[in-house]
C-alpha positions as CSV (number, residue, x, y, z in Angstrom):
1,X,36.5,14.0,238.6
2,X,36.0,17.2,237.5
3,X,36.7,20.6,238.8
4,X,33.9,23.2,239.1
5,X,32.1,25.3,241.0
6,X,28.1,24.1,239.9
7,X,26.4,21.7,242.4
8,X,25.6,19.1,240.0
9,X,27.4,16.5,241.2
10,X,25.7,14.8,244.6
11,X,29.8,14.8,246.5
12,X,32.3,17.9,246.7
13,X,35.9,17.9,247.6
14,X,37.1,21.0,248.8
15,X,39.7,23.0,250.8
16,X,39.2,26.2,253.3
17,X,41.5,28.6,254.1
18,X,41.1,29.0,258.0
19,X,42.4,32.3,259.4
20,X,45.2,31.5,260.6
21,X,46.3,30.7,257.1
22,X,46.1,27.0,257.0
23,X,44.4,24.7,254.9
24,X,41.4,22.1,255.3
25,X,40.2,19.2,253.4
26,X,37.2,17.9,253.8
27,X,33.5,16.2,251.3
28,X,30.1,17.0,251.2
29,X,27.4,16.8,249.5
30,X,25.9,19.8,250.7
31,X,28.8,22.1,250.1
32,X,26.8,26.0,251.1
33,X,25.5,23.8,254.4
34,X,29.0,22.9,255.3
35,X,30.6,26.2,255.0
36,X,27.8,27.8,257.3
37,X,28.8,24.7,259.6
38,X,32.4,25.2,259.6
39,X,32.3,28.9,259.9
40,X,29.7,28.6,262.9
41,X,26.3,29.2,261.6
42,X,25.4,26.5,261.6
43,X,25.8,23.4,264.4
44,X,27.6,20.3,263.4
45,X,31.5,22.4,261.5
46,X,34.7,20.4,262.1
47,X,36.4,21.0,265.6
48,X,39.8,21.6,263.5
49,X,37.9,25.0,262.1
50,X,35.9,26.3,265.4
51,X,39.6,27.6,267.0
52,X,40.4,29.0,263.0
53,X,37.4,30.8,262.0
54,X,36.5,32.6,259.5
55,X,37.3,30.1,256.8
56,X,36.8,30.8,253.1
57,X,36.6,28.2,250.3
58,X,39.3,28.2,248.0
59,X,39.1,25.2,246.2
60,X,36.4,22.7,245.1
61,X,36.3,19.7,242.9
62,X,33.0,17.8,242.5
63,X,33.0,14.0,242.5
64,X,30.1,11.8,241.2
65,X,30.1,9.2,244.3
66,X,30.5,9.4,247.8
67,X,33.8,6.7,247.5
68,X,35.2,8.8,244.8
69,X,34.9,12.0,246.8
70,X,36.7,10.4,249.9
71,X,39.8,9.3,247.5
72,X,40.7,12.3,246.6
73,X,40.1,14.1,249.7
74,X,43.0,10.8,250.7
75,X,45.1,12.2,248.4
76,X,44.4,15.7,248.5
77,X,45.6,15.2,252.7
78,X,48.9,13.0,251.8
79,X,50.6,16.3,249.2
80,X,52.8,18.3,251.0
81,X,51.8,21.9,251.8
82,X,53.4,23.6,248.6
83,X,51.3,20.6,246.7
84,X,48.7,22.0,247.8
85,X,49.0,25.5,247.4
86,X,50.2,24.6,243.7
87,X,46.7,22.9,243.4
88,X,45.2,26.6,244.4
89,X,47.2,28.8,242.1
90,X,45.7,26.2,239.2
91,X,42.8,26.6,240.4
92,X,40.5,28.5,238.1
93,X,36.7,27.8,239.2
94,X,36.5,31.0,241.1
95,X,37.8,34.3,242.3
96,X,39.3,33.4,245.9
């Protein structure tokens, strides 16, 4: 796995920062679709983001498999919150 922001690889892992400040984790393979989905522009966004829109991306790590993607989205979900927000001050793919 590798962390960047191109769209080379087919599957993305990535987090969204909802408005009311918390976090979701989801894959795609279609990352600019699924932001326009989850942020209502698009039918089809996760019902956990339609009550906490706007979201923003803040994190995205491309995988080269479907499987692989869904792993670490796994383990992404299981860390704790201040995990995760670790993850995002490391994060250096792009300005937030």
């Amino acid at each position: 796995m590798t962390k960047f922001s191109s769209t080379t690889a087919s599957w993305q892992v990535y987090l969204l920062r909802c408005a009311d400040n918390t976090l979701y984790c989801g894959v795609t393979n279609n990352l600019s679709r699924r932001l326009r989905q989850h942020n209502g522009e698009l039918k089809g966004g996760a019902r956990y983001t339609q009550m906490r829109r706007p979201c923003r991306l803040v994190y995205q790590e491309a995988c080269s498999n479907r499987q692989t993607a869904c792993q670490r989205e796994y383990a992404i979900k299981q860390l704790p919150r201040r995990l995760k927000e670790s993850l995002l001050a490391d994060y250096t793919g792009f300005e937030s």
